[in-house]
Residue frames relative to the residue before (quaternion, step in Angstrom):
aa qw qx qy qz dx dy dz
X 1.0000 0.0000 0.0000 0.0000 0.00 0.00 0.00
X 0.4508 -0.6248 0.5637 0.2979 3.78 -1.26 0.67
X 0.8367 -0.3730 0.2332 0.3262 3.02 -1.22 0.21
X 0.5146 0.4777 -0.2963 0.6474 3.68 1.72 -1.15
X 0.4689 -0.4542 0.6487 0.3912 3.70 -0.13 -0.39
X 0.6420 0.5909 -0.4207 0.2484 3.58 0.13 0.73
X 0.1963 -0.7098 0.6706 -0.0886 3.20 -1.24 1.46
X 0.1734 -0.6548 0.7324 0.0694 3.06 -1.96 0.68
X 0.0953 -0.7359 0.6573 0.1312 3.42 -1.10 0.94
X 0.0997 -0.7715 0.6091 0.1544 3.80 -0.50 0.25
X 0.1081 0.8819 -0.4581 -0.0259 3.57 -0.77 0.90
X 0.0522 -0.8546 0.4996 -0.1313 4.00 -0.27 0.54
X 0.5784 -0.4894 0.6111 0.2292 3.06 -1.67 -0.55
X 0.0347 -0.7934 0.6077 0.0050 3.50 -0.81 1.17
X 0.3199 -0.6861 0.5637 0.3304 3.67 -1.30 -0.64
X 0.6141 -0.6101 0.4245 0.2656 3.27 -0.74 1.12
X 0.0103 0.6776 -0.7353 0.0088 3.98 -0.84 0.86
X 0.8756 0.2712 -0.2330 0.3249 3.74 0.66 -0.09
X 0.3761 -0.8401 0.3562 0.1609 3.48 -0.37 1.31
X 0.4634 0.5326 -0.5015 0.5000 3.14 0.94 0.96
X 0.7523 0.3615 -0.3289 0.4418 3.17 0.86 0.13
X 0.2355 -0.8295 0.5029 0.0606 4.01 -0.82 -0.43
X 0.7754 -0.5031 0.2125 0.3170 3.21 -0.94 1.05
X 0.6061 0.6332 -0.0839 0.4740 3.25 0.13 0.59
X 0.7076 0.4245 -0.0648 0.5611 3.35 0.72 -1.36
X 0.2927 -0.6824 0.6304 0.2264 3.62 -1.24 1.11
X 0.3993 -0.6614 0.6320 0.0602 3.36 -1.62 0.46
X 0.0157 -0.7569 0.6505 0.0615 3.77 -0.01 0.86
X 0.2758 -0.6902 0.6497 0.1594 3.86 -1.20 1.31
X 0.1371 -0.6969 0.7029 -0.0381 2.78 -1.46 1.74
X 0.7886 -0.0743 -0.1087 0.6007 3.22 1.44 0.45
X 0.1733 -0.7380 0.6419 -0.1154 3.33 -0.26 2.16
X 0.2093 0.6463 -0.7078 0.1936 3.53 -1.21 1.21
X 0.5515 -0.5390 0.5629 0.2972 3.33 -2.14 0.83
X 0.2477 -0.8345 0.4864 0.0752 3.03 -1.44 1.20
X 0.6370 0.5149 -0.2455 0.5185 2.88 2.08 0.13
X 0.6818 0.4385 -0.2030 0.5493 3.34 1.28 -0.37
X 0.4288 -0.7299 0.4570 0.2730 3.66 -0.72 0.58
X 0.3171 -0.8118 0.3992 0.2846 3.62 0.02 1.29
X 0.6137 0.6276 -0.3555 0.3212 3.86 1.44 -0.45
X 0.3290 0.6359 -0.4648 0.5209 3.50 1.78 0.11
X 0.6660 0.4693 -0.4173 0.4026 3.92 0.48 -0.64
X 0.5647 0.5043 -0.5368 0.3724 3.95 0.70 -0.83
X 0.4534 0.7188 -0.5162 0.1066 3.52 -1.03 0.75
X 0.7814 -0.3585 0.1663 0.4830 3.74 -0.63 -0.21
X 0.7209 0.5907 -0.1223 0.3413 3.03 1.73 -1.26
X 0.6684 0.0604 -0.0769 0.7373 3.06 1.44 -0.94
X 0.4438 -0.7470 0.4795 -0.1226 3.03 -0.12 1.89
X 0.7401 0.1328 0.0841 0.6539 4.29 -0.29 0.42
X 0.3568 0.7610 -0.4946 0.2211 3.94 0.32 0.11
X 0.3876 -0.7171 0.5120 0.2707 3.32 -0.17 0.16
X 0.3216 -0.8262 0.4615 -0.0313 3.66 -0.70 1.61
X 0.8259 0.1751 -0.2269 0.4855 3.19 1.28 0.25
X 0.7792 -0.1090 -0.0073 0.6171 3.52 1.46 -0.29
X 0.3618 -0.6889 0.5939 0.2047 3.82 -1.52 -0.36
X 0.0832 -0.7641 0.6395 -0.0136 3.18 -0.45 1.24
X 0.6423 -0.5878 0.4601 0.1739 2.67 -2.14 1.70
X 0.6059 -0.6317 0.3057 0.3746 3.42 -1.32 0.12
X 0.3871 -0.7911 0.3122 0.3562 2.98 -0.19 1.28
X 0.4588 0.6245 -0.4435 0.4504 3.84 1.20 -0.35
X 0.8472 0.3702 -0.1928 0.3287 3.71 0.73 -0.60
X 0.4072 0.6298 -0.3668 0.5504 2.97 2.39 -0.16
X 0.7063 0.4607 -0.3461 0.4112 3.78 0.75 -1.11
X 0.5686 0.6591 -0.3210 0.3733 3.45 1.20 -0.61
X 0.7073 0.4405 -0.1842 0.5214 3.17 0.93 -1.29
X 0.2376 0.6914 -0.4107 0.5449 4.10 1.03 0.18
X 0.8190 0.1408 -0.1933 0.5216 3.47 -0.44 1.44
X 0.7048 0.5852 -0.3528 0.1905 3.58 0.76 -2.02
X 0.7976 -0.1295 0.0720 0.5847 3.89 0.94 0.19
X 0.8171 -0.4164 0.3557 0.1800 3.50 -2.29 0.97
X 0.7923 0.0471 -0.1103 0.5982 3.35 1.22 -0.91
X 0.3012 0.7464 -0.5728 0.1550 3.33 -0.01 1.33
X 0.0320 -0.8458 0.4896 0.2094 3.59 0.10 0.39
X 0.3258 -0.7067 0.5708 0.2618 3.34 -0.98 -0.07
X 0.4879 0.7377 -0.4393 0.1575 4.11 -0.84 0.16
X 0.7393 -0.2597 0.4248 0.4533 3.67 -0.62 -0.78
X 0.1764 -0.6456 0.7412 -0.0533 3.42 -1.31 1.55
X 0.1888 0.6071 -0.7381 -0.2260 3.54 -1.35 0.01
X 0.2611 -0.6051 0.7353 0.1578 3.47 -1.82 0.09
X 0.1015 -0.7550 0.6091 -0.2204 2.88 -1.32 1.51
X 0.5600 -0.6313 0.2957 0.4476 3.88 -0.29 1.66
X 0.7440 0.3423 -0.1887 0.5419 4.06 0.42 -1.58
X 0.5757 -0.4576 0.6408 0.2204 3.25 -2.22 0.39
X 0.1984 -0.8487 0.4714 0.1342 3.29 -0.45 1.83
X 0.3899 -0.7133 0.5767 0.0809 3.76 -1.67 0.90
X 0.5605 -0.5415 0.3585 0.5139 3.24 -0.82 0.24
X 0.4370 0.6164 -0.5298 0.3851 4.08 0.70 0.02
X 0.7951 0.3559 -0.1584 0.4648 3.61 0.61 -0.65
X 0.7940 0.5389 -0.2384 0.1495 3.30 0.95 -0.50
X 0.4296 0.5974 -0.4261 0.5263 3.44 1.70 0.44
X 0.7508 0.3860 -0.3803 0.3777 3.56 0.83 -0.67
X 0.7164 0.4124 -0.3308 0.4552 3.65 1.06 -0.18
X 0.5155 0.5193 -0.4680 0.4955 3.45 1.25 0.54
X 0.6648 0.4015 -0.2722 0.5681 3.67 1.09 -0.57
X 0.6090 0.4145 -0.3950 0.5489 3.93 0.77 -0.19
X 0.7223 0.2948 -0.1942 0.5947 4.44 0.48 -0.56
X 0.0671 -0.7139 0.6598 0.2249 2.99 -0.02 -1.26
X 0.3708 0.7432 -0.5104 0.2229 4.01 0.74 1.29
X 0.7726 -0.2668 0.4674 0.3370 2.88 -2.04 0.64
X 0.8338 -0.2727 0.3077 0.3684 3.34 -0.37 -1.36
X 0.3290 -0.7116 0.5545 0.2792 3.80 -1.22 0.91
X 0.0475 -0.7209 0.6910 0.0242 2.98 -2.02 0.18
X 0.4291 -0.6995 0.5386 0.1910 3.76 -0.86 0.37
X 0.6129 0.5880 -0.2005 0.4883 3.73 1.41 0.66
X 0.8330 0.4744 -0.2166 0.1847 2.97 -0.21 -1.74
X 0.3522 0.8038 -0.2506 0.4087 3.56 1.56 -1.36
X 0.7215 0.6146 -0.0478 0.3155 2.76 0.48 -2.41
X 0.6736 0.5370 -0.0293 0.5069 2.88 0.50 -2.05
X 0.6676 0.5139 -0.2559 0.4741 4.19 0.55 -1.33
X 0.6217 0.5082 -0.3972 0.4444 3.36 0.71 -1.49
X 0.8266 0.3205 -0.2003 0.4170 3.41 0.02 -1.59
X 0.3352 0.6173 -0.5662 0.4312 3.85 0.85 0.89
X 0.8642 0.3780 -0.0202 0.3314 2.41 0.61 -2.17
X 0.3224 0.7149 -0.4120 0.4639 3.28 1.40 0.67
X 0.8462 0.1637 -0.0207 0.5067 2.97 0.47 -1.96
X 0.5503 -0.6608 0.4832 0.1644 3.36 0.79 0.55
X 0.7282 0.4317 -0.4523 0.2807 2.45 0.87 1.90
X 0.6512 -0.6538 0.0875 0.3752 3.49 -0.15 1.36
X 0.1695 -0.8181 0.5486 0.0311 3.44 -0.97 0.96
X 0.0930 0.7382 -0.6552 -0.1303 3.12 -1.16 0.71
X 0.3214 -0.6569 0.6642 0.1549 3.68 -1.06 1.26
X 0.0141 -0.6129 0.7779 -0.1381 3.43 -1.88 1.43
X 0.2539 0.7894 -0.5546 0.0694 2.86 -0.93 1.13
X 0.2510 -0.7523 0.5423 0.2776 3.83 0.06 1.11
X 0.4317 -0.7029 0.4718 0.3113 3.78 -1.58 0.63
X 0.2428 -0.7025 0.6188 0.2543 3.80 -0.67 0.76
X 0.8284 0.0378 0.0415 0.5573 3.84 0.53 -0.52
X 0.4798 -0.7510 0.4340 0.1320 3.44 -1.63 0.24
X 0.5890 -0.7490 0.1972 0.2306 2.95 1.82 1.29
X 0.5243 0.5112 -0.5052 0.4567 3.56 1.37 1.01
X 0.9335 0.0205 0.1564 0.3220 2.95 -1.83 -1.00
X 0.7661 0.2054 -0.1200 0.5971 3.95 1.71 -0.86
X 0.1098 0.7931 -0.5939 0.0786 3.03 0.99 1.12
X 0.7120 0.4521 -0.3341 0.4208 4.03 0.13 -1.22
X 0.6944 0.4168 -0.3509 0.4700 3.44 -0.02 -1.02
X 0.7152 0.3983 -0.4124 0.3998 3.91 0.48 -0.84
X 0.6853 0.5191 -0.3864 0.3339 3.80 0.94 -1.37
X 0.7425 0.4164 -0.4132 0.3235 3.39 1.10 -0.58
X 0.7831 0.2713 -0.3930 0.3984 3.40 0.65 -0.16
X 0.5335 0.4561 -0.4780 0.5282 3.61 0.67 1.12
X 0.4457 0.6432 -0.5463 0.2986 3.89 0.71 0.07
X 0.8383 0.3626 -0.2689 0.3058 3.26 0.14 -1.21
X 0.5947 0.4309 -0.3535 0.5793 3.87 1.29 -0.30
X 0.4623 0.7160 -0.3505 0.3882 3.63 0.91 -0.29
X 0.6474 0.5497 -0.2138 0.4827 3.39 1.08 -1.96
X 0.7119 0.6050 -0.2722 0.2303 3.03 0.60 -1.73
X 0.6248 0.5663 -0.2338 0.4841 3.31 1.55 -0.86
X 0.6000 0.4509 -0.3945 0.5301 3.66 0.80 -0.88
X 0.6283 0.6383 -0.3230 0.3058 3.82 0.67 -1.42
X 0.5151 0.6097 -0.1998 0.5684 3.51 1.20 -1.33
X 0.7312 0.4032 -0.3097 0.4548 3.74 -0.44 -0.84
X 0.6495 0.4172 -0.2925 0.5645 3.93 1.17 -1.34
X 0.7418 0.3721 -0.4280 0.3578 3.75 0.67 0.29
X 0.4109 0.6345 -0.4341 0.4900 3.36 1.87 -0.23
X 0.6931 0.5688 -0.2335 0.3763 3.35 0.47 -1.56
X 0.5953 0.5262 -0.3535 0.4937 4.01 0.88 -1.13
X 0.7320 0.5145 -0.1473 0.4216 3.37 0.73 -1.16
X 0.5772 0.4122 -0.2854 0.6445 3.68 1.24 -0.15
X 0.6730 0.4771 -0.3873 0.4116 3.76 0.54 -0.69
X 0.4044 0.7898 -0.1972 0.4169 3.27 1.96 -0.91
X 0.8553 0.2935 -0.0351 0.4255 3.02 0.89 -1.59
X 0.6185 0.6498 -0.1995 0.3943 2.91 1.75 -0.65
């Protein structure tokens, strides 16, 4: 937590880039970066001290989350403007190596890490980001949530304790 006692949790839906893992399973970002945009465009006057290659979750909330359930992984999110297909997805698994995409998080980190305040990114996978991406995300979205949703009630309940 920051000094205000403030946290951000961001949670969603991702697509799966890593076959060790499966539909189903949440993904906590321990490092959430843009996979379409070059992050070294940020080093400038303006955003001063940015980070040039990624954003990393809080690590106070990464240790929290340690235990909070069977399919939690832990690793690397990117976010990227379009819904990714199998046309794209061998080269951004071999350019990141991540866990899982999304069309957010990045986003969401930067402007943490602006205001300096702590993020943790959850995101449970609804699909595996190829060739059946629509037809699977929609019928896997809503049991999908339920899984990311769960973990944000483990987590309330540790902060509880914490």
């Amino acid at each position: 937590m920051n000094e205000k006692g403030t946290v951000y949790f961001f949670t969603g839906l991702a697509g799966g880039l890593d076959e060790t893992i499966q539909i189903g399973d949440v993904v906590i970002g321990a490092e959430i970066l843009h996979h379409d945009l070059d992050m070294k465009v940020m080093e400038n006057d303006q955003f001063p001290g940015m980070p040039t290659d990624f954003f990393r979750g809080d690590p106070e909330l990464l240790a929290l989350c340690q235990g909070l359930g069977d399919n939690l992984r832990f690793g690397r999110i990117v976010t990227g403007e379009a819904f990714i297909t199998a046309k794209e997805r061998d080269g951004i698994i071999q350019r990141f190596h991540p866990q899982c995409v999304d069309m957010e998080s990045a986003a969401v980190a930067q402007v943490c890490w602006f205001f300096q305040v702590p993020l943790l990114v959850i995101r449970a996978l609804s699909d595996n980001a190829d060739e059946e991406v629509e037809g699977v995300y929609s019928e896997n979205s809503q049991w999908t949530s339920v899984s990311a949703l769960q973990v944000v009630f483990r987590l309330l309940e540790a902060l509880g304790k914490a």
